[in-house]
C-alpha positions in Angstrom: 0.0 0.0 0.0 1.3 3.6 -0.8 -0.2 5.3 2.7 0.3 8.9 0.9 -1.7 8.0 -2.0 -4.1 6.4 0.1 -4.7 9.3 2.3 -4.9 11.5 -0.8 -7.8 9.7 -2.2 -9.7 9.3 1.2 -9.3 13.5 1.2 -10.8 13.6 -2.3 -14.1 12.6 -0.5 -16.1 15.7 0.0 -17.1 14.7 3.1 -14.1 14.2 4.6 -13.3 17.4 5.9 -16.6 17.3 7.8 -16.1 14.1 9.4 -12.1 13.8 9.7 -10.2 15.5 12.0 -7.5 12.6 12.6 -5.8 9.4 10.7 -3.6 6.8 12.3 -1.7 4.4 10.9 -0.4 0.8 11.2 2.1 -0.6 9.3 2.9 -3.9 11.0 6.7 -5.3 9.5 8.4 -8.6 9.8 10.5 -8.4 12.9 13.9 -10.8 13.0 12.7 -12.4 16.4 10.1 -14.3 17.7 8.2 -12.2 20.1 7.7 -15.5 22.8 11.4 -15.6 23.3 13.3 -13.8 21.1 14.9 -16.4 19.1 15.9 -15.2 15.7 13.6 -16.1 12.8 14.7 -15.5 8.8 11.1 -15.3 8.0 7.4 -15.8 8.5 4.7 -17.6 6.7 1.4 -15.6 6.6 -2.2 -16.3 5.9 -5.0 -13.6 6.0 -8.8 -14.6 6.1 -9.9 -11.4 4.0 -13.6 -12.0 4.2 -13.0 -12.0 8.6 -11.0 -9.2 8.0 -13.5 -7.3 6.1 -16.1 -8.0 9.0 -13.9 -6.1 11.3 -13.2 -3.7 8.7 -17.1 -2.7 8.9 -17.3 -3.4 12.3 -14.8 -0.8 13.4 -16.3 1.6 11.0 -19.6 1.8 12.4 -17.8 2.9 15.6 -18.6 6.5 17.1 -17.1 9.0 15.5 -15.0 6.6 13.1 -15.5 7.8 9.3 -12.9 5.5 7.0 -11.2 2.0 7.8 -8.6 0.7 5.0 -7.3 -2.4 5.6 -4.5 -4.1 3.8 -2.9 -7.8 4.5 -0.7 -9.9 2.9 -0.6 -13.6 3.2 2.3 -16.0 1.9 6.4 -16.0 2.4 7.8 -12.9 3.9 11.2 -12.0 5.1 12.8 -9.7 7.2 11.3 -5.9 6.9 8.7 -7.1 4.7 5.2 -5.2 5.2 2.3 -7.0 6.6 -0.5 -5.6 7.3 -1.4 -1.8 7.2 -4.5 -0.7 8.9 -5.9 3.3 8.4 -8.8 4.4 10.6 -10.1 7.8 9.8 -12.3 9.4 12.3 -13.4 12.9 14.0 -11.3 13.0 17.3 -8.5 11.1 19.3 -10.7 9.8 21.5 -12.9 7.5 19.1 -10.0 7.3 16.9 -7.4 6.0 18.9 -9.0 3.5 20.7 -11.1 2.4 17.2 -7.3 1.5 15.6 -6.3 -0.4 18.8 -9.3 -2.4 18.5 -9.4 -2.8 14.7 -5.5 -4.1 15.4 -6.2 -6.2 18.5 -9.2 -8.2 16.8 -7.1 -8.3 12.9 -4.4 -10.3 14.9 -6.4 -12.7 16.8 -9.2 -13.4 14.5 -8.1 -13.3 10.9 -4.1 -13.5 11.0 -2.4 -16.8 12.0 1.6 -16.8 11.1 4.0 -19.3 11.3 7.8 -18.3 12.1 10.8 -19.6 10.2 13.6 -20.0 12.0 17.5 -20.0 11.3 
């Protein structure tokens, strides 16, 4: 995903400015260790259940305040520094928007993300 050109488009909504006072952004990476202990990894195998993914998509959108959620995952081979998953959650203020991406994060990873590390 180009985030710059994503954001671009989502201002070309004419309503944005009247719902959208904040964006955040997620760009999750492959990391070179396991998060359980540490132990290096070389890579990860990724699988993304889109349709569960666009569930949550709508979920989170129809949250207070929340006007835009963009959603991008990759499944397959990745290495090191490879890009995941990038989430966007466009809303009016901090206080739905914040808590609207941890949420949108939290349920991504545990409902419709499984990953399996490759080690050295």
């Amino acid at each position: 995903m180009d985030i710059s050109k994503t954001i671009a488009d989502l201002k070309k909504d004419p309503q944005f400015a009247e719902n959208v006072g904040m964006i955040l952004i997620h760009n999750g990476t492959v990391r070179g260790w396991s998060r359980g202990d540490h132990s290096t990894v070389s890579g990860i195998e990724v699988s993304a259940d889109l349709k569960k993914i666009e569930e949550i998509r709508r979920d989170i959108e129809a949250l207070e305040g929340i006007y835009k959620v963009v959603v991008e995952a990759k499944s397959g081979a990745m290495t090191l520094g490879d890009d995941l998953l990038f989430l966007i959650v466009a809303g009016d203020i901090r206080e739905n928007v914040k808590p609207a991406l941890a949420l949108l994060l939290d349920r991504v990873k545990a409902e419709a993300i499984s990953k399996k590390e490759i080690f050295k």
